[in-house]
NUZA-674336 format. One record per residue: residue number from 1; residue in one letter; x, y, z of N, C-alpha, C in turn. Coordinates in nm, 3 decimals. Example, Ala and Ser with C-alpha at 12.3 -4.5 7.8 and 13.67 -1.06 7.14 Angstrom:
% NUZA-674336
VEXGU  nr rest    n.c1    n.c2    n.c3   ca.c1   ca.c2   ca.c3    c.c1    c.c2    c.c3
VEXGU   1    A   1.319  -0.569   0.780   1.230  -0.450   0.780   1.320  -0.330   0.780
VEXGU   2    S   1.285  -0.225   0.708   1.367  -0.106   0.714   1.290   0.003   0.787
END
This chain:
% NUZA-674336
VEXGU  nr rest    n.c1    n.c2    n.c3   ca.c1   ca.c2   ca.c3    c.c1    c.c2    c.c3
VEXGU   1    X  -0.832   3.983   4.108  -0.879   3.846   4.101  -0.937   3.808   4.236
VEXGU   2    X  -1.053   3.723   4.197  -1.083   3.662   4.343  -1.076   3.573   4.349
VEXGU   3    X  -1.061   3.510   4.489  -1.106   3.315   4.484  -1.228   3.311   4.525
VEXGU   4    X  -1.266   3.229   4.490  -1.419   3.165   4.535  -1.410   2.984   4.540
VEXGU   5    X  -1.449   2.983   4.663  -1.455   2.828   4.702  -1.620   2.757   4.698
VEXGU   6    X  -1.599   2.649   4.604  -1.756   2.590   4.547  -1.765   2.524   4.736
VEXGU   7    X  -1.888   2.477   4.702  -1.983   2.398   4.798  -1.910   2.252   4.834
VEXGU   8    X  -1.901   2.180   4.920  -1.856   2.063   4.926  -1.965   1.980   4.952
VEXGU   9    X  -1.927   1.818   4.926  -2.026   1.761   4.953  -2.067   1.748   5.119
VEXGU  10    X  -2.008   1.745   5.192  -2.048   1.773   5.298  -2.156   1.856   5.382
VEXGU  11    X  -2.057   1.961   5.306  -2.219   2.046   5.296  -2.351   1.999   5.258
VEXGU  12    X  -2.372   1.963   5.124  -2.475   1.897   5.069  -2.582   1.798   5.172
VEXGU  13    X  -2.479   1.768   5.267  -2.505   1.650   5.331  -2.551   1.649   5.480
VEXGU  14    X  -2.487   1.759   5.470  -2.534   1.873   5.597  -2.686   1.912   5.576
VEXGU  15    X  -2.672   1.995   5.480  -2.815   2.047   5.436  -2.935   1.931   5.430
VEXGU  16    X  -2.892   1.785   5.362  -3.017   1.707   5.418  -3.006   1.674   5.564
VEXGU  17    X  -2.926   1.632   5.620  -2.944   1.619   5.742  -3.061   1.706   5.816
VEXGU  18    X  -3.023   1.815   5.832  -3.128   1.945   5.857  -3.202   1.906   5.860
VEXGU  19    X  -3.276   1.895   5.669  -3.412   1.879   5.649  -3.482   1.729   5.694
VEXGU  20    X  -3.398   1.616   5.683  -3.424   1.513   5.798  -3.496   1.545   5.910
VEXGU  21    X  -3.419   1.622   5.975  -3.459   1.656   6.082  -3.573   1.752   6.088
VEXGU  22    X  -3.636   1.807   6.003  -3.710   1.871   6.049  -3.836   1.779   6.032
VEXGU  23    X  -3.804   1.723   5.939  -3.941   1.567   5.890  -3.943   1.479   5.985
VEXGU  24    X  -3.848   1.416   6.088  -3.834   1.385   6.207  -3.880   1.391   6.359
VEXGU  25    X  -3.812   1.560   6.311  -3.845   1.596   6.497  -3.917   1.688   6.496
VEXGU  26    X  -3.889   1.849   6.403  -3.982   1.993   6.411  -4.126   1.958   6.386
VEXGU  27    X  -4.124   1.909   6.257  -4.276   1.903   6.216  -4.363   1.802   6.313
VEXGU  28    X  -4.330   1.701   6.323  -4.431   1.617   6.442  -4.459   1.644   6.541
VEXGU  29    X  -4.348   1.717   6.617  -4.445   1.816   6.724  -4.508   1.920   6.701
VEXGU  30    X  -4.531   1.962   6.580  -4.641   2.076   6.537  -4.760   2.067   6.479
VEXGU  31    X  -4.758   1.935   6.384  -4.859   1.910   6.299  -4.892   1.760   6.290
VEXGU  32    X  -5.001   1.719   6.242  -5.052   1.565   6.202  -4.959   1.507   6.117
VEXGU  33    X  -4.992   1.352   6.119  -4.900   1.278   6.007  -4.973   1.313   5.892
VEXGU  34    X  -5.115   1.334   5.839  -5.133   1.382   5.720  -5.121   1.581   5.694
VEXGU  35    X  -5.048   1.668   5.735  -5.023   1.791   5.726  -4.898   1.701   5.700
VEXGU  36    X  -4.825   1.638   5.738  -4.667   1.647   5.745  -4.681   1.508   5.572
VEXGU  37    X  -4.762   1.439   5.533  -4.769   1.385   5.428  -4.766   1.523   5.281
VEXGU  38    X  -4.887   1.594   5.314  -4.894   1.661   5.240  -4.789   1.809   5.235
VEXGU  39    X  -4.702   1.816   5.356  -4.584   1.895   5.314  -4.535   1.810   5.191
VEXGU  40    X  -4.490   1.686   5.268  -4.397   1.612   5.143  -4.443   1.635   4.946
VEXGU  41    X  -4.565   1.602   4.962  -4.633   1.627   4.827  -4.619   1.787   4.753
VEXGU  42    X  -4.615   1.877   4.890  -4.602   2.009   4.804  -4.408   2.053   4.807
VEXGU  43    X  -4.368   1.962   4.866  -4.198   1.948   4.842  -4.144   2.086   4.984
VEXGU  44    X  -4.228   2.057   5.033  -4.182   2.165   5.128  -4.019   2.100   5.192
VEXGU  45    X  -3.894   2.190   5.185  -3.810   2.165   5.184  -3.746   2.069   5.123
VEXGU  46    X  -3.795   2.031   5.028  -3.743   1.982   4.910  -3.570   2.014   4.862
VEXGU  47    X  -3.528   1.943   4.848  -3.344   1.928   4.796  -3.352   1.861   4.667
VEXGU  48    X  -3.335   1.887   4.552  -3.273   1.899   4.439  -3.136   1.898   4.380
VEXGU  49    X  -3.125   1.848   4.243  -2.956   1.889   4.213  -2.984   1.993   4.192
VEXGU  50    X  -3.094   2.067   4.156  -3.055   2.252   4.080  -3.029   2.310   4.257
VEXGU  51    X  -3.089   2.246   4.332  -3.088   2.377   4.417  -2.928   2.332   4.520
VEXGU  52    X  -2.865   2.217   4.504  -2.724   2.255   4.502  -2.615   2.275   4.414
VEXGU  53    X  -2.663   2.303   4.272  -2.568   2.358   4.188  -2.529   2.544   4.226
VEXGU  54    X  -2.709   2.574   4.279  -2.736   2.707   4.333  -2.625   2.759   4.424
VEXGU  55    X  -2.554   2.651   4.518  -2.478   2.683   4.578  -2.328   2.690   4.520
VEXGU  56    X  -2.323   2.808   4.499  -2.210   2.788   4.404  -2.022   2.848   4.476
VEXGU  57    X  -2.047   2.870   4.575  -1.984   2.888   4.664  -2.047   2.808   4.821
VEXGU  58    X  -1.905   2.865   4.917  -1.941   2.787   5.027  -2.013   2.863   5.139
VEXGU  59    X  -1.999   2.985   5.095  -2.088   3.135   5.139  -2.205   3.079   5.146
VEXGU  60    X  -2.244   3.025   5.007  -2.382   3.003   4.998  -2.468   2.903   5.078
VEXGU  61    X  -2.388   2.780   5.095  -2.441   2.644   5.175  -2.430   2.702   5.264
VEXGU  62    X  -2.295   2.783   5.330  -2.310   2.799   5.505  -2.454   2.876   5.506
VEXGU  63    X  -2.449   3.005   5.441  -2.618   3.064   5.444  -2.759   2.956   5.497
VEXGU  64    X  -2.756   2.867   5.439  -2.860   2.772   5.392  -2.846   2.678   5.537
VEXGU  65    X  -2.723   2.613   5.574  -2.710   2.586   5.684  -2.754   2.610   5.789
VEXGU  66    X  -2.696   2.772   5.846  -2.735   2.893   5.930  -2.891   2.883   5.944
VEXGU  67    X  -2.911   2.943   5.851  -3.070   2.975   5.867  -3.135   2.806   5.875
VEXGU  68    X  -3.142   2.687   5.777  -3.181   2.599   5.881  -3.154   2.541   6.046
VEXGU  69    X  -2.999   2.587   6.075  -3.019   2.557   6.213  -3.076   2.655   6.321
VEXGU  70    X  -3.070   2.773   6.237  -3.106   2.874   6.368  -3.274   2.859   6.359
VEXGU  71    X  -3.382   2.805   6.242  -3.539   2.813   6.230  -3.516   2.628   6.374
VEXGU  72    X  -3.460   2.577   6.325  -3.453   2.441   6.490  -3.440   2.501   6.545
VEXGU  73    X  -3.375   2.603   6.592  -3.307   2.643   6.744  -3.438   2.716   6.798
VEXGU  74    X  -3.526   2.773   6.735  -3.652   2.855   6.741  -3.748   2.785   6.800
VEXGU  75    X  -3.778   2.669   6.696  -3.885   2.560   6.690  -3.858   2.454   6.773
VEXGU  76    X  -3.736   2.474   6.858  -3.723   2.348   6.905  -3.750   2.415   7.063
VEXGU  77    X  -3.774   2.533   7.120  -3.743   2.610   7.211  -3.880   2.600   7.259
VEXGU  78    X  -3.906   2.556   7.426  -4.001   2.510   7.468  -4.123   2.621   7.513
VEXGU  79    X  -4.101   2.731   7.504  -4.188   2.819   7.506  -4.150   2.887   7.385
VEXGU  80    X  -4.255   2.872   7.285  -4.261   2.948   7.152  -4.349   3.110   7.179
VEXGU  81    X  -4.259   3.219   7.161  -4.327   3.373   7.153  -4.305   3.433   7.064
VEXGU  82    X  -4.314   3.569   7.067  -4.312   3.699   6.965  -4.153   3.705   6.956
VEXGU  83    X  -4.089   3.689   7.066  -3.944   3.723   7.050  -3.839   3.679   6.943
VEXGU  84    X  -3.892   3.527   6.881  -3.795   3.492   6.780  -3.860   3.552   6.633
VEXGU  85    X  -3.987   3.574   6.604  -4.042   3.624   6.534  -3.965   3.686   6.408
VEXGU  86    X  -3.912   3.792   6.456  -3.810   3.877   6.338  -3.730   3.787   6.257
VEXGU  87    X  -3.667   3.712   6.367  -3.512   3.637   6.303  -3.612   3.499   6.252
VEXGU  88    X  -3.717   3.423   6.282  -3.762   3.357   6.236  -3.783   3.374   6.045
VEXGU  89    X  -3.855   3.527   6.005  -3.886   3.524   5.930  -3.719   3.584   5.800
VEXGU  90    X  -3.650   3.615   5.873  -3.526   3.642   5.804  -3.473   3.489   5.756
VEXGU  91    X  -3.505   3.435   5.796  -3.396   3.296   5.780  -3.519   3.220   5.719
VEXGU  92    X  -3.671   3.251   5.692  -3.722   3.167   5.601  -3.688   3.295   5.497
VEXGU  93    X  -3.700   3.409   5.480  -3.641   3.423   5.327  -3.517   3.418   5.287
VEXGU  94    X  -3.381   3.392   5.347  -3.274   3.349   5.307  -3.316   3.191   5.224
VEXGU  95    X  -3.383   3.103   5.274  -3.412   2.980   5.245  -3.506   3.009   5.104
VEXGU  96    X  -3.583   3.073   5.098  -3.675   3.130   4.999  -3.524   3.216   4.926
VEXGU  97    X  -3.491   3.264   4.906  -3.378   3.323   4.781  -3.274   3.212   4.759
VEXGU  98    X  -3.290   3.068   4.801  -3.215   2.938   4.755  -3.337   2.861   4.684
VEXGU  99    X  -3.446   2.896   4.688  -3.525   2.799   4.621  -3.594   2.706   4.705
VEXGU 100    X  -3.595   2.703   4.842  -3.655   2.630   4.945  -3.815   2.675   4.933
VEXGU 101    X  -3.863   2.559   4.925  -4.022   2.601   4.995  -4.068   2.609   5.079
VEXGU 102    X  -4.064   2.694   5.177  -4.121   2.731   5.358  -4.230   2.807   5.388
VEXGU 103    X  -4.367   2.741   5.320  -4.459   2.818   5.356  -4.507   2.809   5.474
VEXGU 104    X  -4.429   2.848   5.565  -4.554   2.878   5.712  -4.514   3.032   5.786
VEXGU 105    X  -4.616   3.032   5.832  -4.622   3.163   5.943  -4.567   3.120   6.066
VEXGU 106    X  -4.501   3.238   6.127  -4.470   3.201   6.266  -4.609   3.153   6.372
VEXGU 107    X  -4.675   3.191   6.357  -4.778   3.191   6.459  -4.828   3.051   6.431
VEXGU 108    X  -4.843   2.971   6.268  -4.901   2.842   6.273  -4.774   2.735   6.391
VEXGU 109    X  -4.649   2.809   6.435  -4.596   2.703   6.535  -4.602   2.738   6.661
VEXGU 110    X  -4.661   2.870   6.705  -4.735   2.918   6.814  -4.837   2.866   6.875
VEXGU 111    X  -4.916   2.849   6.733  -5.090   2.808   6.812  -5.031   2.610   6.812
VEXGU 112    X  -4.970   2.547   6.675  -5.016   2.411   6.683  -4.943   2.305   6.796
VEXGU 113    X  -4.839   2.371   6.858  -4.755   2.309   6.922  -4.861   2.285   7.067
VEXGU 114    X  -4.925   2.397   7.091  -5.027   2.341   7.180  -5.133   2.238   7.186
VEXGU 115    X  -5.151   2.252   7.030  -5.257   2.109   7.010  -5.156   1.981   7.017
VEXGU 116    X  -5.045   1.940   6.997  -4.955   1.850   6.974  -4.868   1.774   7.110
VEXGU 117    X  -4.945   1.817   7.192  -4.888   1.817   7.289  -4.824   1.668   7.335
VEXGU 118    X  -4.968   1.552   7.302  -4.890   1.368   7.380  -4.934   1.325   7.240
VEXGU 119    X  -4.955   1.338   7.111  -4.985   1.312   7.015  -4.809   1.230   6.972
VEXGU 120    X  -4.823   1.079   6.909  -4.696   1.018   6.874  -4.728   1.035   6.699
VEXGU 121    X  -4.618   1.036   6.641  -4.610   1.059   6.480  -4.549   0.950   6.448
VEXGU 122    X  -4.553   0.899   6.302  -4.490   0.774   6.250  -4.411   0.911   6.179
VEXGU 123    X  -4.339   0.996   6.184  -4.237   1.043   6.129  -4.136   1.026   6.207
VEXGU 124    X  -4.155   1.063   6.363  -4.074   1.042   6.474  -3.955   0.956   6.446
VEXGU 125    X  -3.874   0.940   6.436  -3.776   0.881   6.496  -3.766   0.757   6.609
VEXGU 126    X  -3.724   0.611   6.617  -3.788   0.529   6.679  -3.655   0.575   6.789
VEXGU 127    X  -3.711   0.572   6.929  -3.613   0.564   7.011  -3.480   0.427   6.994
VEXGU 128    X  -3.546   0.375   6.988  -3.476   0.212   6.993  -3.477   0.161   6.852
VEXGU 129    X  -3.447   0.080   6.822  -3.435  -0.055   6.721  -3.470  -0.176   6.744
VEXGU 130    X  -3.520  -0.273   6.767  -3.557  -0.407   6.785  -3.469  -0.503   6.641
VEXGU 131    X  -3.376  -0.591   6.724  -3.269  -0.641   6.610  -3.383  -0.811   6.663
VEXGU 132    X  -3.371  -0.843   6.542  -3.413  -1.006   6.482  -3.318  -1.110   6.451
END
């Protein structure tokens, strides 16, 4: 007999967080507000109930976890090279065998991060709040 332990919501909650964050902070320093509109439209990282029923253990969310925090830890790293490359593309197909949609190449966050350089995004995150 085995045990197997389902997904918690936490997890669940974890996993948007992530993708928050990548609609937030990853993508606006890489791309325009209309590239980062039209991710949304093609559901790029998209969360679903099927794709956390998918997680049917807690094996599975930590997976999903992992590989979204380690593709930040990459993208968030101020000189982007060849070196994360490998593990970059391992952890978009872990995300791709959950049903995630991650179509990019390493190199589209190579070349665009240079164009992006003092460019501000309305995805950003407001530093502050202004209370009324």
């Amino acid at each position: 007999m085995k045990v197997v332990f389902a997904s918690t919501e936490s997890q669940e909650e974890k996993i948007k967080e992530l993708i928050d964050h990548f609609y937030s902070d990853i993508f606006p320093a890489y791309f325009t507000d209309g590239d980062i509109q039209k991710y949304e439209r093609l559901k790029v990282l998209n969360t679903s109930k099927s794709h956390f029923e998918q997680f049917g253990t807690l094996k599975d969310a930590y997976q999903v976890i992992a590989s979204l925090q380690t593709l930040i830890a990459i993208l968030e790293t101020k000189t982007l090279d060849g070196q994360y490359m490998e593990t970059f593309y391992k952890n978009v197909s872990i995300l791709k065998d959950y049903g995630f949609y991650f179509p990019f190449e390493y190199e589209q966050f190579e070349v665009s991060k240079l164009a992006k350089a003092d460019e501000i995004s309305l995805y950003t995150k407001p530093a502050n709040q202004m209370l009324i």
